[in-house]
BAMARVEX-93326 format. One line per 3 residues: number of its first residue (from 1); their letters; for each residue x, y, z of C-alpha. Coordinates in steps of 0.1 Angstrom, whole numbers, plus 2048, in hexadecimal, padded with zeros to 3 digits. Layout:
NUM> A> X,Y,Z ~ ...
This chain:
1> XXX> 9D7,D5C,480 ~ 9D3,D7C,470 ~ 9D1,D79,44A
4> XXX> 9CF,D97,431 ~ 9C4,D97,40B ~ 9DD,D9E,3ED
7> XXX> 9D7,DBF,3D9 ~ 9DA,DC4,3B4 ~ 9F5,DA7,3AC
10> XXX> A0C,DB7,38E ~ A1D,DA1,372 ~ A3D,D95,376
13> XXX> A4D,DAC,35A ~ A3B,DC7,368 ~ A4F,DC1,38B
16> XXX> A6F,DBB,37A ~ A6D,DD9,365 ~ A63,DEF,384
19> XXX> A84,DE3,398 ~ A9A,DE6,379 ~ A8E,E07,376
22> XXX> A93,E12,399 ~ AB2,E00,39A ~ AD3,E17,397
25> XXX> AF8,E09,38B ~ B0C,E0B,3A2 ~ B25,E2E,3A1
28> XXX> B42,E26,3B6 ~ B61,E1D,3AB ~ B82,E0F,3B7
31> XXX> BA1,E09,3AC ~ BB1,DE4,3A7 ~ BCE,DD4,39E
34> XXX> BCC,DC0,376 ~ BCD,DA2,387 ~ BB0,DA2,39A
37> XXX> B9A,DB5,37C ~ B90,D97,369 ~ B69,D99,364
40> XXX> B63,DC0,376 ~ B59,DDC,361 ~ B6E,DF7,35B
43> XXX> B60,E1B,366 ~ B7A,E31,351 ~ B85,E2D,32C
46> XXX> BAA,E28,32D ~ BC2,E33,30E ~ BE5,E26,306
49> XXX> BFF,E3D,313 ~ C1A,E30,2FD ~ C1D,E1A,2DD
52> XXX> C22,DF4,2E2 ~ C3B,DE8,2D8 ~ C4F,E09,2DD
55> XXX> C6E,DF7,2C8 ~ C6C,DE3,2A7 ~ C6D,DBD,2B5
58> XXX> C78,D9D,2A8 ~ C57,D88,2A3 ~ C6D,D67,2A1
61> XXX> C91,D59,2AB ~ CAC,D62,28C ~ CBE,D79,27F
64> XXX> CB9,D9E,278 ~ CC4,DAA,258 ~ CC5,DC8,23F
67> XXX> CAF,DBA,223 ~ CC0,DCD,209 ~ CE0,DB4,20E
70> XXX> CC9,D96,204 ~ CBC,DA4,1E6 ~ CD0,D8D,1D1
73> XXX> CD1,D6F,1E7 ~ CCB,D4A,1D5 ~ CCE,D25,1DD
76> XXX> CE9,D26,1C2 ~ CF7,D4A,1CE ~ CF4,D4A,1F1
79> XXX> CFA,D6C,204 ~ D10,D6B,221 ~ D09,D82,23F
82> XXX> D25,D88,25C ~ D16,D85,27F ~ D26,D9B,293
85> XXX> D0D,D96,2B5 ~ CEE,D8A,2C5 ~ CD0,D9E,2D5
88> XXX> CB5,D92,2F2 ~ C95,D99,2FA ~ CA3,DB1,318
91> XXX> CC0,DBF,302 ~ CC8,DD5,2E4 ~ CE2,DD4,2CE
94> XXX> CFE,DED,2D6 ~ CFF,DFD,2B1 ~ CF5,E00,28B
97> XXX> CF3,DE3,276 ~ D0B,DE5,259 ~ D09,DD9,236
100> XXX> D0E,DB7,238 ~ D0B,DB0,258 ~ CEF,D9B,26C
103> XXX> CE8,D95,294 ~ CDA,D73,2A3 ~ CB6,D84,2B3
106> XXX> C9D,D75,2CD ~ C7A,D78,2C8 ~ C6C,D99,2D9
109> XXX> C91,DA9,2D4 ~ C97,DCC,2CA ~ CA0,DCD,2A5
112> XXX> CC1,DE1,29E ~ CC3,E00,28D ~ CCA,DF8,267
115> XXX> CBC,DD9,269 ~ C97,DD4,258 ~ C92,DB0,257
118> XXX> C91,D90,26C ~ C99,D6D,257 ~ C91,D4F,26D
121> XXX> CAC,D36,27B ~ C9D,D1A,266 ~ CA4,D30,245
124> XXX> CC9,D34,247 ~ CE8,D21,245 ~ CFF,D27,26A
127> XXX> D21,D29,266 ~ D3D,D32,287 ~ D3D,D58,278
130> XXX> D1F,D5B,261 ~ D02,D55,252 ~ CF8,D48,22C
133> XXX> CD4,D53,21E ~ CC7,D3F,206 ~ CAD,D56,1FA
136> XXX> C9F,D7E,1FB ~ C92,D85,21E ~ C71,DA0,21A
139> XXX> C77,DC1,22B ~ C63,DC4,249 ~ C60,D9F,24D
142> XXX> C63,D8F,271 ~ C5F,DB2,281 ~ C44,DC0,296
145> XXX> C46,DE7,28F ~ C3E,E06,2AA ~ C1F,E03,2B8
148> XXX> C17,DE4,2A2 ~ BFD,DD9,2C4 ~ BF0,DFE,2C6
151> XXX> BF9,E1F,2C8 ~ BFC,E3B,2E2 ~ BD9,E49,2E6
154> XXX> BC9,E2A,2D8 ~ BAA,E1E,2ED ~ BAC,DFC,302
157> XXX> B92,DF7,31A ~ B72,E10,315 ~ B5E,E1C,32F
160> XXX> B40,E00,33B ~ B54,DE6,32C ~ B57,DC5,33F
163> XXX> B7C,DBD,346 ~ B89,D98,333 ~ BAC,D89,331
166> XXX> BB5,D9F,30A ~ BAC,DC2,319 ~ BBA,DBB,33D
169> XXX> BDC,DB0,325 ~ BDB,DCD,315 ~ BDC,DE3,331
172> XXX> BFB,DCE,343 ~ C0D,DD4,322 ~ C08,DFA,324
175> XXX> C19,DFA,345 ~ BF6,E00,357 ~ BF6,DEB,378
178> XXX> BD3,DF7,384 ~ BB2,DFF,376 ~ B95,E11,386
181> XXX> B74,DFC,381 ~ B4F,DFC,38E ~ B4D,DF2,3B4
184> XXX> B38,DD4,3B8 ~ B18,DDB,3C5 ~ B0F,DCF,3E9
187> XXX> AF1,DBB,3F0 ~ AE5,DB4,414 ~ ACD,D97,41A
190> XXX> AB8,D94,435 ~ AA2,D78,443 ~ A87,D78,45A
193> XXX> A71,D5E,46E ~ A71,D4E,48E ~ A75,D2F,47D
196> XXX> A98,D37,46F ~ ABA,D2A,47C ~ ADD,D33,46A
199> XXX> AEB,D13,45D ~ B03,D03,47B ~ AEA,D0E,499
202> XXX> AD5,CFB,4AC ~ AB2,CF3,499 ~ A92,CFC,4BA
205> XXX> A73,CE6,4B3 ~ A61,CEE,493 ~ A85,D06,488
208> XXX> A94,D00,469 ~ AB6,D0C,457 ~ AB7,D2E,443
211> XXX> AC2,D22,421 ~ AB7,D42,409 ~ AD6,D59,417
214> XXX> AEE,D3A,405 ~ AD8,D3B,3E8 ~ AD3,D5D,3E6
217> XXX> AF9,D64,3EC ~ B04,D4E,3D3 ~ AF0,D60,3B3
220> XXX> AF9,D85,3C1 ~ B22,D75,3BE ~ B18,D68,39F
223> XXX> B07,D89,391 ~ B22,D9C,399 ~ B1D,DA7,3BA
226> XXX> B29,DA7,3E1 ~ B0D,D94,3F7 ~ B0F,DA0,41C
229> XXX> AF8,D85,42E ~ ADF,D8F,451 ~ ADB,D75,46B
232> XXX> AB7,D6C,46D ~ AA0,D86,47D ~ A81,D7C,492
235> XXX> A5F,D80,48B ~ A63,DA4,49C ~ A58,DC4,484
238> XXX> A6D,DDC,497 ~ A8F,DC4,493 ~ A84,DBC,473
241> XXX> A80,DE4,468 ~ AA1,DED,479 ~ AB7,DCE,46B
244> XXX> AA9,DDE,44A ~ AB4,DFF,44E ~ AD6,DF6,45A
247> XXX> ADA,DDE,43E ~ ACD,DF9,425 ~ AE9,E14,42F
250> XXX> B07,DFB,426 ~ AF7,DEB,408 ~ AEA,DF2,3E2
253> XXX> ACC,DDA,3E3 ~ AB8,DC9,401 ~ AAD,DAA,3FE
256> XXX> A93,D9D,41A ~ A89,D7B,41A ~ A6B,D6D,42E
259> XXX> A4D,D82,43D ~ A44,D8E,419 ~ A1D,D81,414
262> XXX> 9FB,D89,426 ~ A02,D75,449 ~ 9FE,D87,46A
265> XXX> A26,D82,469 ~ A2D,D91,44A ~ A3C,DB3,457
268> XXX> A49,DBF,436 ~ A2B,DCC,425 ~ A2B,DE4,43D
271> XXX> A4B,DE7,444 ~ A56,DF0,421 ~ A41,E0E,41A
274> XXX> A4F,E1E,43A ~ A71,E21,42A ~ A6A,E28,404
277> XXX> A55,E2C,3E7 ~ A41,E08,3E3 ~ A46,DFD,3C2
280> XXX> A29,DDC,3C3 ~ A24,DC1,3DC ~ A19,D9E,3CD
283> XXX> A22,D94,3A9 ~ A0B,D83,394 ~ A24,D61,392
286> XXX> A26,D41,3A5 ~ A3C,D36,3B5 ~ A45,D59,3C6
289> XXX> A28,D6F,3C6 ~ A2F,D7E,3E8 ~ A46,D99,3DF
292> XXX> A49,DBD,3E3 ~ A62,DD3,3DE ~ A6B,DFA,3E7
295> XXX> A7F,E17,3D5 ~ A93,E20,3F8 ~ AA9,E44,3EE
298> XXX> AB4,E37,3CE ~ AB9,E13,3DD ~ AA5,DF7,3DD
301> XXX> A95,DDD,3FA ~ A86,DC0,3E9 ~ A6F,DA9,3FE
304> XXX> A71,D84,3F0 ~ A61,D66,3FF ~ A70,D4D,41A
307> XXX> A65,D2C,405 ~ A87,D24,3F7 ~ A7F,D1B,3D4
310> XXX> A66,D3A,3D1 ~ A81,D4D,3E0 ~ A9E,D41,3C7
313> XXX> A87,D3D,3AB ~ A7E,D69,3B1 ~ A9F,D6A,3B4
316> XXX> AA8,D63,38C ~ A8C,D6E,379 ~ A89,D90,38D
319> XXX> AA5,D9B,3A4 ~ AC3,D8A,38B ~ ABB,DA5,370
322> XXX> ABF,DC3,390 ~ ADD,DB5,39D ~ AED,DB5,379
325> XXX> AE1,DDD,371 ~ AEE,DE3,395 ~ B10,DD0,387
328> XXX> B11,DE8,367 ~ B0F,DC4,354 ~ AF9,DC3,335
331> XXX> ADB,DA4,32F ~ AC1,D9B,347 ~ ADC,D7C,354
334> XXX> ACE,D63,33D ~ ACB,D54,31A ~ AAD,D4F,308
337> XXX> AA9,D2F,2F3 ~ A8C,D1A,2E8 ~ A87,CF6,2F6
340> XXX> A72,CD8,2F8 ~ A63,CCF,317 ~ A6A,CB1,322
343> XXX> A51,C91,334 ~ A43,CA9,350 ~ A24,CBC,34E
346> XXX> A22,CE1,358 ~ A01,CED,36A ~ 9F6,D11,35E
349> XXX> 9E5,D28,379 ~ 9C9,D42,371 ~ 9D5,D62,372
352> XXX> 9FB,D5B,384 ~ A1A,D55,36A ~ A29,D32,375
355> XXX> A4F,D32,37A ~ A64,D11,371 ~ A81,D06,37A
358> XXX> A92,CF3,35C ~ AAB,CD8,359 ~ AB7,CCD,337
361> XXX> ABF,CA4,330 ~ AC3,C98,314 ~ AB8,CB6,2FF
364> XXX> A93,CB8,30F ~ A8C,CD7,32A ~ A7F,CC2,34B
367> XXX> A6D,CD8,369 ~ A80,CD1,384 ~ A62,CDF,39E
370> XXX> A5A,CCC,3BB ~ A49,CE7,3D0 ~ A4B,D0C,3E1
373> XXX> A5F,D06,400 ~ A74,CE7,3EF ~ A99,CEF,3EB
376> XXX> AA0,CD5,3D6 ~ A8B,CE0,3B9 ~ AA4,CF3,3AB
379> XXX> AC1,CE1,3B2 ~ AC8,CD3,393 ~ AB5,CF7,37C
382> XXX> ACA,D07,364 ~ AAE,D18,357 ~ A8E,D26,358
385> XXX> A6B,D2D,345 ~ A4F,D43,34C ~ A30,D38,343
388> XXX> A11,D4F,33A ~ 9F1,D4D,354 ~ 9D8,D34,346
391> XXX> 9C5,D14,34C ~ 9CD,CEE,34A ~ 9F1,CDE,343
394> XXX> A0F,CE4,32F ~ A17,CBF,322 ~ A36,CB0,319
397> XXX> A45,CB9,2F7 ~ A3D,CDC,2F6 ~ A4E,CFA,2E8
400> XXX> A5A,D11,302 ~ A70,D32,30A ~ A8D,D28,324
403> XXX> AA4,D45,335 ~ AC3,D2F,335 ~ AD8,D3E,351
406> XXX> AF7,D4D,34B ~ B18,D3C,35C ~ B20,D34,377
409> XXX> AF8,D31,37F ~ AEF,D1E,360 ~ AFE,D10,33E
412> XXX> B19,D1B,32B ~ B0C,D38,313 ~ B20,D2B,2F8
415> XXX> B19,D07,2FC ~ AEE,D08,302 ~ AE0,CEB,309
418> XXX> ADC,CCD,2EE ~ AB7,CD0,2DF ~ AB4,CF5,2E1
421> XXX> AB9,D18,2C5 ~ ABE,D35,2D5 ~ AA3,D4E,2CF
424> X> AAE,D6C,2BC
């Protein structure tokens, strides 16, 4: 077995600064209906082409009134008001109010002309014909004037911005059924190794099932993004180049998992720099130092590890941050707090950063770590910390920087977990 040598190992900023970098937002753009908007990212800046409401409306059930003919009203002196009809949300009144006259109004109704006050059911006395008012109703009161939402020309959504329930409302109430937005950017993920069999197939002696496209799939969806998952490719440079190529033509990033170290069957170190610019291979971190990643024609192919916690563990502190600069969304994907560690103690390594996966109980940060090639060790992680190179142990009740991952992948960004402050 043929075994080759790392070269310079970079840090892991300088490897996530290099993809982000190289790393291009996404330029297409579609158009979709409101309803499907929630959460995309608008690519135009739309204005209002009208003013909302385009009437005066009732803001409550009542009675529109002149406010002039209640001037003198009194508990003692009551004024009396003829009504002479009734207006709904969907109607208008047929003519001009008259002195002394008064119409039953819906909420959301078109005032009538004349009229320049609502006074609330509660407030009046109901008789068969008419109304008594027992005191002065305000001008203006109970009505929402032109463009008392916003305007004609006013701004609603702004270019970049990402789409939530108030703007998306405030398009459907401007009569806009469709907005054009940022197309999600397309990530193909591609695994290799003999070893490998899709979930469902039949496992050969010494096989075992492909977990990382699942993983993998599931933070691109999260992040914004449209995974488009490879069958595993054999230990075969030449299928392993093409499947790469193919995949590179119909997608925005690459992602390659397995064959990414120093073995005789790690083909992508030399595959990689045959279809781009080499940006580093092997990052000063454990777990996941063997990875490498090219600048492919203003795309990216990113070569991760097969060991599924090394593999998932790259996959937030380095690719999560690419996926959402691909996804025109701002923030590396994560919040930073400080927390206690909790009762498990954190080995250092000389010269490599050590990445930890971290659950929260009970307001203590616990590693959650169990080994390379161990899927469950990050089962239950929210989080994560990066630890500088060093020597000895990291004991239990120290003081540490976690990336608390956005939602879905992590906790709530306004609710962060018990026991920690957010760092500023």
């Amino acid at each position: 077995m043929e075994l080759r040598a790392f070269g310079r190992l970079i840090p892991a900023e300088t490897a996530r600064r290099r993809l982000l970098l190289a790393a291009r937002p996404v330029s297409r753009t579609e158009t979709v209906p409101l309803e499907t908007a929630f959460g995309r990212v608008s690519a135009v800046t739309v204005r209002s082409s009208r003013d909302v409401p385009s009437f005066r409306r009732a803001t409550w059930d009542g009675y529109a009134l002149r406010a002039a003919d209640t001037r003198r009203a009194s508990a003692a002196d009551p004024v009396r008001l003829r009504v002479v009809g009734e207006v709904f949300a969907e109607g208008r009144f047929g003519r001009r109010l008259r002195a002394g006259e008064t119409v039953a109004i819906a909420t959301g109704a078109a005032v009538p002309a004349g009229a320049d006050s609502v006074v609330i059911f509660e407030e009046v006395v109901r008789e068969p014909t008419s109304i008594r008012i027992v005191r002065p109703v305000p001008r203006g009161d109970r009505i929402s004037p032109v463009g008392d939402d916003f305007h004609r020309g006013e701004r609603l959504v702004r270019s970049g911005e990402r789409l939530a329930p108030g703007p998306l409302g405030t398009l459907a109430a401007c009569g806009i059924p469709a907005v054009r937005v940022y197309s999600r950017p397309i990530v193909a993920i591609v695994p290799n190794g003999n070893e490998l069999t899709s979930p469902g197939g039949r496992l050969r002696p010494g096989g075992i099932f492909e977990s990382n496209n699942t993983t993998l799939a599931a933070v691109v969806t999260a992040a914004g993004g449209i995974p488009r998952t490879y069958p595993p490719s054999p230990d075969d440079p030449t299928r392993i180049e093409a499947t790469l190529r193919i995949a590179l033509r119909g997608a925005d990033l690459v992602l390659a998992t397995g064959g990414s170290s120093v073995g005789e069957r790690d083909h992508l170190p030399r595959i990689l720099p045959r279809m781009g610019r080499l940006l580093f291979h092997g990052v000063a971190v454990r777990p996941g130092k063997p990875t490498l990643a090219a600048a492919c024609g203003g795309k990216l192919v990113v070569g991760l590890p097969g060991h599924p916690t090394s593999c998932l563990s790259n996959m937030y502190w380095l690719i999560l941050p690419v996926l959402r600069r691909l996804a025109h969304a701002s923030g590396p994907g994560w919040t930073d707090v400080r927390a206690t560690l909790g009762g498990d103690v954190v080995e250092l390594s000389p010269g490599l950063s050590t990445v930890v996966p971290l659950a929260f109980r009970k307001g203590r940060a616990y590693s959650t770590f169990r080994g390379s090639s161990v899927v469950t060790s990050l089962t239950e992680a929210t989080a994560f910390t990066v630890l500088s190179p060093g020597r000895g142990v990291v004991r239990a009740g120290a003081l540490l920087v976690a990336h608390v991952l956005d939602p879905p992948l992590g906790e709530c960004a306004d609710g962060l977990p018990a026991g920690t402050v957010k760092v500023p």
